[in-house]
MOPAC internal coordinates of N, CA, C and O (Angstrom, degrees):
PM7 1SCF
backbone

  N    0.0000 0     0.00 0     0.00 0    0    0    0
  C    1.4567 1     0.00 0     0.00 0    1    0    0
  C    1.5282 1   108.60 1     0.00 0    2    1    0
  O    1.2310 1   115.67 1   -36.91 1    3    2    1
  N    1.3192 1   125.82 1   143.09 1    3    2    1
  C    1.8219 1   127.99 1  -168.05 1    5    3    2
  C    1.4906 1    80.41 1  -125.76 1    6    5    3
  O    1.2310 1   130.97 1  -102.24 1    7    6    5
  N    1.2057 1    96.45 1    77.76 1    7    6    5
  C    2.0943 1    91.64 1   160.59 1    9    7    6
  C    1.9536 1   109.42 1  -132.91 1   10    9    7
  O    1.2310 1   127.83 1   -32.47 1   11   10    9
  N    0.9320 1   102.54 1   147.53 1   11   10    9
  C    1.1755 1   121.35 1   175.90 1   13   11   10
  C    1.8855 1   100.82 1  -113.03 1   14   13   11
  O    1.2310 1   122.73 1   157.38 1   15   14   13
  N    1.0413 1   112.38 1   -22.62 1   15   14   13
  C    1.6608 1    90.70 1  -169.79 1   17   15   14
  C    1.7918 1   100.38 1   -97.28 1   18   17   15
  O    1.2310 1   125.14 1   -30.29 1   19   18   17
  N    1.5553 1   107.73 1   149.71 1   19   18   17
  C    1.2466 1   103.01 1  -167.13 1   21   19   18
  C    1.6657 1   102.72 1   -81.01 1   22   21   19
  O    1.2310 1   126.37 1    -8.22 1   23   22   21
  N    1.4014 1   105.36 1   171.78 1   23   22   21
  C    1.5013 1   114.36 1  -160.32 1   25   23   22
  C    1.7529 1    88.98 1   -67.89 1   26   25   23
  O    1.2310 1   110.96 1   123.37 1   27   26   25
  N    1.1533 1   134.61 1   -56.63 1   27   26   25
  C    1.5999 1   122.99 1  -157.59 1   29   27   26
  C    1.0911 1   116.30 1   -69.74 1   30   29   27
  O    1.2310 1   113.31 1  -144.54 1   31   30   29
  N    1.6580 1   130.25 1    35.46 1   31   30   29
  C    1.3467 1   147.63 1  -157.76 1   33   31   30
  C    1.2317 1   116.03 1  -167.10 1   34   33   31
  O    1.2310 1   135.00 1  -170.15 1   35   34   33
  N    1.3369 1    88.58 1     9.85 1   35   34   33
  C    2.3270 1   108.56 1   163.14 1   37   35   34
  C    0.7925 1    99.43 1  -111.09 1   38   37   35
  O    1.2310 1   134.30 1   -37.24 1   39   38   37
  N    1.5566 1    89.96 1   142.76 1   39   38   37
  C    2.0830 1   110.71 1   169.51 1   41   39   38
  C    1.6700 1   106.27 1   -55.86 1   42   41   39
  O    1.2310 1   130.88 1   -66.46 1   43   42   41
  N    0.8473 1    96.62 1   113.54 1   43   42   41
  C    1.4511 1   118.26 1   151.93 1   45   43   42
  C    1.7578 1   125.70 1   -38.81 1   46   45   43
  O    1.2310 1   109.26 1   -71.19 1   47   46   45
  N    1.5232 1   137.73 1   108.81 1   47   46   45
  C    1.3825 1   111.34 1  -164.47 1   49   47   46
  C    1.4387 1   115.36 1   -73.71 1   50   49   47
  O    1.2310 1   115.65 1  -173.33 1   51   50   49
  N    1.0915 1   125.87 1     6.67 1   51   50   49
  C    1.8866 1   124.25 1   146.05 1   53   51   50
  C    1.0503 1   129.13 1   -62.63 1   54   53   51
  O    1.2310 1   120.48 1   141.77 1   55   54   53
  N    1.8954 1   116.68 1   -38.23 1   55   54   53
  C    1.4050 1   137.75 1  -179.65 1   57   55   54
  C    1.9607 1    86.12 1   -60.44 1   58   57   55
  O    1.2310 1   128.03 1   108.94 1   59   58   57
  N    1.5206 1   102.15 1   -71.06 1   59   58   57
  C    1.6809 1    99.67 1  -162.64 1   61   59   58
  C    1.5609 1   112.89 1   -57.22 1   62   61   59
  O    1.2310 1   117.37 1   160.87 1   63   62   61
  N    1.0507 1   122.62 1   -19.13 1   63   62   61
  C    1.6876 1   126.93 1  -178.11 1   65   63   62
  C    2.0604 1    91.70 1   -83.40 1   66   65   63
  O    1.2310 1   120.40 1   132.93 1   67   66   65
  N    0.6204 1   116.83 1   -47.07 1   67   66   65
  C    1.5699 1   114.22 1   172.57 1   69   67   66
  C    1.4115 1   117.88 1   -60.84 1   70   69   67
  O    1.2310 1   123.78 1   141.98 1   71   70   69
  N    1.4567 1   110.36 1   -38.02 1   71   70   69
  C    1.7848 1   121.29 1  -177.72 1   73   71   70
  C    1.9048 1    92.86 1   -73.33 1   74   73   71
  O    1.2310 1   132.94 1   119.43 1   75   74   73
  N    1.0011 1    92.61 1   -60.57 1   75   74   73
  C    1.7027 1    95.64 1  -157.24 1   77   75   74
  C    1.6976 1   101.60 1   -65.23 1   78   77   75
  O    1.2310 1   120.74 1   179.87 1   79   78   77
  N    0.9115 1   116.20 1    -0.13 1   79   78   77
  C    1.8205 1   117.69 1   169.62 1   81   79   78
  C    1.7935 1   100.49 1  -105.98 1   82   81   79
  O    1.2310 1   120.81 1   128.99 1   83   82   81
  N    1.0511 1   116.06 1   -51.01 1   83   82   81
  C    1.8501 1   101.85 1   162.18 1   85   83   82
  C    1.6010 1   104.47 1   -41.43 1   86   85   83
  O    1.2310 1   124.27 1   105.85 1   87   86   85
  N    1.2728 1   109.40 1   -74.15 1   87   86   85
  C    1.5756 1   101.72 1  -173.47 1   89   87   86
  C    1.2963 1   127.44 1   -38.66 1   90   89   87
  O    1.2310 1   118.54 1   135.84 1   91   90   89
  N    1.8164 1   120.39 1   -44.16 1   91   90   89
  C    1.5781 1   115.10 1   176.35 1   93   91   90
  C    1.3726 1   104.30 1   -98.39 1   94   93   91
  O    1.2310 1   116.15 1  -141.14 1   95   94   93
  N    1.8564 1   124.91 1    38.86 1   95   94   93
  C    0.9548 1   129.47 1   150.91 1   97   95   94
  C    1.8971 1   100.16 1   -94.78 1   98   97   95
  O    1.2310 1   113.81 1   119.06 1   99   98   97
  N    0.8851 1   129.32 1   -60.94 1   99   98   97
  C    1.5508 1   134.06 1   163.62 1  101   99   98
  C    1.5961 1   124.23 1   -40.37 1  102  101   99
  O    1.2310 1   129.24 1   122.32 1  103  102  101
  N    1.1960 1    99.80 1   -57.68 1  103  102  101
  C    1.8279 1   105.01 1   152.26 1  105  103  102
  C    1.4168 1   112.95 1  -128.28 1  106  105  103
  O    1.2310 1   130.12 1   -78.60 1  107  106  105
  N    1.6105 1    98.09 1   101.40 1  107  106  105
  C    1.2536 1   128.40 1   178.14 1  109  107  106
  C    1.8060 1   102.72 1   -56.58 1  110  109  107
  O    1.2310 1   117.14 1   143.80 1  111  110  109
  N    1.7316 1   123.05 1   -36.20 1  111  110  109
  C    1.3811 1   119.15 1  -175.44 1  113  111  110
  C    1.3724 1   109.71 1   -59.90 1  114  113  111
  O    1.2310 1   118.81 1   153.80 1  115  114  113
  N    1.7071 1   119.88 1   -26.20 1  115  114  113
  C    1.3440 1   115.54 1  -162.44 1  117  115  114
  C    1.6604 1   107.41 1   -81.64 1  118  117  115
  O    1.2310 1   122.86 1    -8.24 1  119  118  117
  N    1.5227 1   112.13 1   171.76 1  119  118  117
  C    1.6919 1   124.08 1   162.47 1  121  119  118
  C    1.1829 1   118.68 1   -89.24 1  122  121  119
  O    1.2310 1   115.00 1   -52.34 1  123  122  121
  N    1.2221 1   127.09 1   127.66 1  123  122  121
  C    1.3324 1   121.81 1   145.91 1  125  123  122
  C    1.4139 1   158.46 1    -6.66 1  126  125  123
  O    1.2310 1   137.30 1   119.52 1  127  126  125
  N    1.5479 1    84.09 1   -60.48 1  127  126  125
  C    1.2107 1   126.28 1   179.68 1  129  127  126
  C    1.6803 1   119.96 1   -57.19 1  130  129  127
  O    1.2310 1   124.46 1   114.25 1  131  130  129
  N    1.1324 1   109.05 1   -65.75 1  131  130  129
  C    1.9524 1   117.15 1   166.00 1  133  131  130
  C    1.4282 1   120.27 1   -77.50 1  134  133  131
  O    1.2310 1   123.22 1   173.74 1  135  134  133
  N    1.6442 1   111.44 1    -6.26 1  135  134  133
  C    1.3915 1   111.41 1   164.38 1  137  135  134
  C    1.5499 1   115.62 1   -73.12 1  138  137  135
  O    1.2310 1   128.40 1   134.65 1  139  138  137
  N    1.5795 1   101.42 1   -45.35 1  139  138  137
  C    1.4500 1   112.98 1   165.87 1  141  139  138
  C    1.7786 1   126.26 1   -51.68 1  142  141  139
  O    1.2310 1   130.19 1   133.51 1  143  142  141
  N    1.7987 1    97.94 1   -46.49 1  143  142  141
  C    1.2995 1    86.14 1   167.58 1  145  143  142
  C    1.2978 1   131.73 1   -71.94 1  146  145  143
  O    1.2310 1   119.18 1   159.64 1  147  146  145
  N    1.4341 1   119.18 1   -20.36 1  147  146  145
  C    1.2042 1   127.03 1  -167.82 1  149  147  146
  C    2.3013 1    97.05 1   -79.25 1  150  149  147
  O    1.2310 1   123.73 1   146.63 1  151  150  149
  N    0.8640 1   110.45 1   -33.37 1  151  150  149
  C    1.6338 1   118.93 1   176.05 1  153  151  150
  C    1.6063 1   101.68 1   -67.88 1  154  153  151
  O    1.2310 1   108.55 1   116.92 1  155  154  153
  N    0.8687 1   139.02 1   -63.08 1  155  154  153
  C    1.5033 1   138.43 1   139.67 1  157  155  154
  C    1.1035 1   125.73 1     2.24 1  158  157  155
  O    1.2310 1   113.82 1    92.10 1  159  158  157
  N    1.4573 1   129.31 1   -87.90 1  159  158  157
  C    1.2078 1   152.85 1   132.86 1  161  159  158
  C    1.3762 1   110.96 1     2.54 1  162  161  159
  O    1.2310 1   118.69 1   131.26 1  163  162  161
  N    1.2962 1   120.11 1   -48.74 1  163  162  161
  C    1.8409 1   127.38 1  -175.58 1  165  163  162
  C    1.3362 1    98.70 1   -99.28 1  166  165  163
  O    1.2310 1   115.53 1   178.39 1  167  166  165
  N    1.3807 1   126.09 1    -1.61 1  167  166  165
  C    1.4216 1   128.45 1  -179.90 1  169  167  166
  C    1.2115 1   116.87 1   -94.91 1  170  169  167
  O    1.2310 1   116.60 1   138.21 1  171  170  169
  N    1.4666 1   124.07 1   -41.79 1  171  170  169
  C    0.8037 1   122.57 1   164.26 1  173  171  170
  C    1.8197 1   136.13 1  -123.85 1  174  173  171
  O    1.2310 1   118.37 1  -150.34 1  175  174  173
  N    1.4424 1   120.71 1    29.66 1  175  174  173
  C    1.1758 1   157.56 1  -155.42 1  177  175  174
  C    1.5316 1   105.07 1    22.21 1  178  177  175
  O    1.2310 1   126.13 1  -123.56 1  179  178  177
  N    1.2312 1   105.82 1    56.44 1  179  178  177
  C    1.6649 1   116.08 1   149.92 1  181  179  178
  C    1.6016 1   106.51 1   -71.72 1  182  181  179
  O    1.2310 1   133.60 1   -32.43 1  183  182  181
  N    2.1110 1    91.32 1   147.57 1  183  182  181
  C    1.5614 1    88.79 1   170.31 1  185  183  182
  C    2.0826 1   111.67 1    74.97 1  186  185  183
  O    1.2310 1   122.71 1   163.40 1  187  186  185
  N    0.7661 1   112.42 1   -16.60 1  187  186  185
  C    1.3733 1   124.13 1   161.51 1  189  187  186
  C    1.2309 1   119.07 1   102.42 1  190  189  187
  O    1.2310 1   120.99 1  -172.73 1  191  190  189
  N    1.4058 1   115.70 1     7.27 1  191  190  189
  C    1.9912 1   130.57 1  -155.69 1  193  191  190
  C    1.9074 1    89.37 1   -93.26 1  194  193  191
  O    1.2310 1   146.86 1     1.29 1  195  194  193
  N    1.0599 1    65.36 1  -178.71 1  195  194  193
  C    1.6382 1   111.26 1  -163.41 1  197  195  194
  C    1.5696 1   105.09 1   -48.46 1  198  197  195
  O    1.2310 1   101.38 1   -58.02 1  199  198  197
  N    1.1757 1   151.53 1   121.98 1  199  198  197
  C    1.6279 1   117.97 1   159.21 1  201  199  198
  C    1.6078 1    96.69 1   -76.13 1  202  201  199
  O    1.2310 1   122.16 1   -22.64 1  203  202  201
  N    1.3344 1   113.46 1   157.36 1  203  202  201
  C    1.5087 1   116.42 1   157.35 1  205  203  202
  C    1.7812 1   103.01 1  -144.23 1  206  205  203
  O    1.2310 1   136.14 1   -13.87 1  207  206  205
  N    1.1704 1    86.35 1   166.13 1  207  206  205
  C    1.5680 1   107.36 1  -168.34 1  209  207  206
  C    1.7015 1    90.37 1   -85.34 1  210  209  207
  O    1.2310 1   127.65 1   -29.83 1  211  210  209
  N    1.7007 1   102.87 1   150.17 1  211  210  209
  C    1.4009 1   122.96 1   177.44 1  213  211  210
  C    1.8140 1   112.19 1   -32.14 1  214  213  211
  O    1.2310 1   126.79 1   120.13 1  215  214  213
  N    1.5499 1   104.55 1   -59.87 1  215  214  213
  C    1.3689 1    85.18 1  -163.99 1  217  215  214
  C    1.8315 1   107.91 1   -96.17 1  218  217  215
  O    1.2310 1   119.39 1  -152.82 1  219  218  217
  N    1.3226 1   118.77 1    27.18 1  219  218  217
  C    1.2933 1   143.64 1   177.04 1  221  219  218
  C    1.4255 1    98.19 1   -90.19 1  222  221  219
  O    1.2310 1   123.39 1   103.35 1  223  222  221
  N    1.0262 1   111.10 1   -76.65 1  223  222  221
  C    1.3160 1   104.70 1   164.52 1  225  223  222
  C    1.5598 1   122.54 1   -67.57 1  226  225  223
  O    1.2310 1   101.11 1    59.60 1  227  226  225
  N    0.8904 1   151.97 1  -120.40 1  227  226  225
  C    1.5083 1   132.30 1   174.63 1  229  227  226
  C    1.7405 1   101.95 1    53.90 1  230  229  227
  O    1.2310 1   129.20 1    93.31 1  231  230  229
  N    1.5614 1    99.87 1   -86.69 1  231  230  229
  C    1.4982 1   122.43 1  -171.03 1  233  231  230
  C    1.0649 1    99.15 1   -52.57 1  234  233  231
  O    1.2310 1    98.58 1   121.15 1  235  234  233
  N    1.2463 1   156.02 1   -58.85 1  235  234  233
  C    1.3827 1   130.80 1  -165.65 1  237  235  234
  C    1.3738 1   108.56 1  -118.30 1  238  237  235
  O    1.2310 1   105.63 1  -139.04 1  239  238  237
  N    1.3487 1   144.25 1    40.96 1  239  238  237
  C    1.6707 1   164.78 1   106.39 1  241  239  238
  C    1.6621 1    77.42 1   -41.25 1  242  241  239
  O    1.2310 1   112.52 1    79.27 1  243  242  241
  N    1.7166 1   131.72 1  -100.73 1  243  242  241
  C    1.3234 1   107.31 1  -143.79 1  245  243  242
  C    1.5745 1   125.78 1   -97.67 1  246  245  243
  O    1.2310 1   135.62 1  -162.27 1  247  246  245
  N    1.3279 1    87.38 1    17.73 1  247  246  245
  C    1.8662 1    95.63 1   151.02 1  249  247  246
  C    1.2610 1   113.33 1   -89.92 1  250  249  247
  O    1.2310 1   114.64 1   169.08 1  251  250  249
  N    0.9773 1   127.77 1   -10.92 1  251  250  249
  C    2.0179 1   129.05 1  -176.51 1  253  251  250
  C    2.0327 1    83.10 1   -82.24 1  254  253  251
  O    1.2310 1   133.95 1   128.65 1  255  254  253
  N    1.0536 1    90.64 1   -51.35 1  255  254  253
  C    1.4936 1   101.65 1  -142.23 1  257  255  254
  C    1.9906 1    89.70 1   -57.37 1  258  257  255
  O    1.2310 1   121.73 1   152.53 1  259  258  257
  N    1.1273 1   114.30 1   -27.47 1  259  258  257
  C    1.5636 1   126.69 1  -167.32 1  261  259  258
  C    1.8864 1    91.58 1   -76.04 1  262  261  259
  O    1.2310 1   115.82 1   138.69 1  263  262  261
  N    1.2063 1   125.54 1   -41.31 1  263  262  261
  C    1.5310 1   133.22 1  -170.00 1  265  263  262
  C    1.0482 1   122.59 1  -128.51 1  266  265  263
  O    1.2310 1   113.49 1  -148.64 1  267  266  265
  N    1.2328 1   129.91 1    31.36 1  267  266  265
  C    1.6151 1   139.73 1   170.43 1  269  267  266
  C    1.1887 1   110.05 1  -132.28 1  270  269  267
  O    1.2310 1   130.87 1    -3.32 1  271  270  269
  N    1.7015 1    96.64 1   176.68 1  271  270  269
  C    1.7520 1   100.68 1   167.12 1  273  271  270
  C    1.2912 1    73.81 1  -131.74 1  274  273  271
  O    1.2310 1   130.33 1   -28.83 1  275  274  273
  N    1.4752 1    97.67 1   151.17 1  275  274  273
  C    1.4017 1   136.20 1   152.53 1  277  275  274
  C    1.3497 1   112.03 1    19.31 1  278  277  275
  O    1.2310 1   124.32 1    88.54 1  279  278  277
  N    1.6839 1   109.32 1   -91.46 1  279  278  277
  C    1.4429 1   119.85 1  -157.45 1  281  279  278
  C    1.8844 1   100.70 1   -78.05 1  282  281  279
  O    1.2310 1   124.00 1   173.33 1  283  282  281
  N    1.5029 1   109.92 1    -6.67 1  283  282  281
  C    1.7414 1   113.41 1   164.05 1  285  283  282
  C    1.4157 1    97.39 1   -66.56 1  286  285  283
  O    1.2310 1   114.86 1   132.14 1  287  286  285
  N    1.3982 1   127.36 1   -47.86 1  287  286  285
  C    1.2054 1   108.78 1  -171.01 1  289  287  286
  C    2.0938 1   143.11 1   -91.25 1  290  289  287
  O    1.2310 1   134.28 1  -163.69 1  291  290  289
  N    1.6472 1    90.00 1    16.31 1  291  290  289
  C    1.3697 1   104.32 1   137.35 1  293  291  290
  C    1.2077 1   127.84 1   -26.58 1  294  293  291
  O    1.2310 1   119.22 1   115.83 1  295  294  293
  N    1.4630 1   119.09 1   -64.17 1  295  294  293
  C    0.9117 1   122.27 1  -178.88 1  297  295  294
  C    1.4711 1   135.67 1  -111.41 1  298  297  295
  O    1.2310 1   108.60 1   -92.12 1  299  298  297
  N    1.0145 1   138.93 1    87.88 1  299  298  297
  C    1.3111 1   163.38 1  -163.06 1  301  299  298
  C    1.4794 1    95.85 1   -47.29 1  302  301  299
  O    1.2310 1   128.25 1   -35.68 1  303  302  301
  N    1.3358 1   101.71 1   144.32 1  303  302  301
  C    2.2397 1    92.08 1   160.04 1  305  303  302
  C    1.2259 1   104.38 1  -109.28 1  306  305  303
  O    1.2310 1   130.29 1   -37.30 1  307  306  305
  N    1.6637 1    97.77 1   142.70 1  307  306  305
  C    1.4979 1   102.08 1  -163.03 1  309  307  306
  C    1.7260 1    93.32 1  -105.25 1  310  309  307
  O    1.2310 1   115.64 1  -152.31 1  311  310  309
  N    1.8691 1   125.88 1    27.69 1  311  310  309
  C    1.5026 1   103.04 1   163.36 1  313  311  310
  C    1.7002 1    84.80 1  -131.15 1  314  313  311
  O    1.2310 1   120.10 1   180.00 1  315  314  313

């Protein structure tokens, strides 16, 4: 695991099942489903990304989600 942020400062997979239904509440076109994995993914640095802390991620999950489509938001910016 390549994490620097400590575990009690990761999304939680209730937190991301709650985030990723706000998000395809905002864009109703998107899935759930790869939003979740992709929150995951930054949760626990699967796939090679970023870890970020809960409200690190949070914050820019629904700023992507406000100015992207979908497959933009694969990828998160990690500055």
């Amino acid at each position: 695991m390549n994490s620097t942020v400590d575990t009690h400062v990761r999304m939680t997979m209730d937190q991301a099942i709650k985030l990723a239904a706000f998000v395809v509440e905002i864009r109703p076109e998107w899935k759930a489903a790869p939003i979740r994995g992709l929150l995951q993914a930054h949760t626990y640095g699967s796939g090679g990304v970023t870890v970020m802390d809960v409200e690190e991620l949070t914050r820019r999950t629904v700023a992507e989600a406000f100015t992207s489509t979908q497959e933009q938001l694969t990828k998160l910016p990690t500055q």
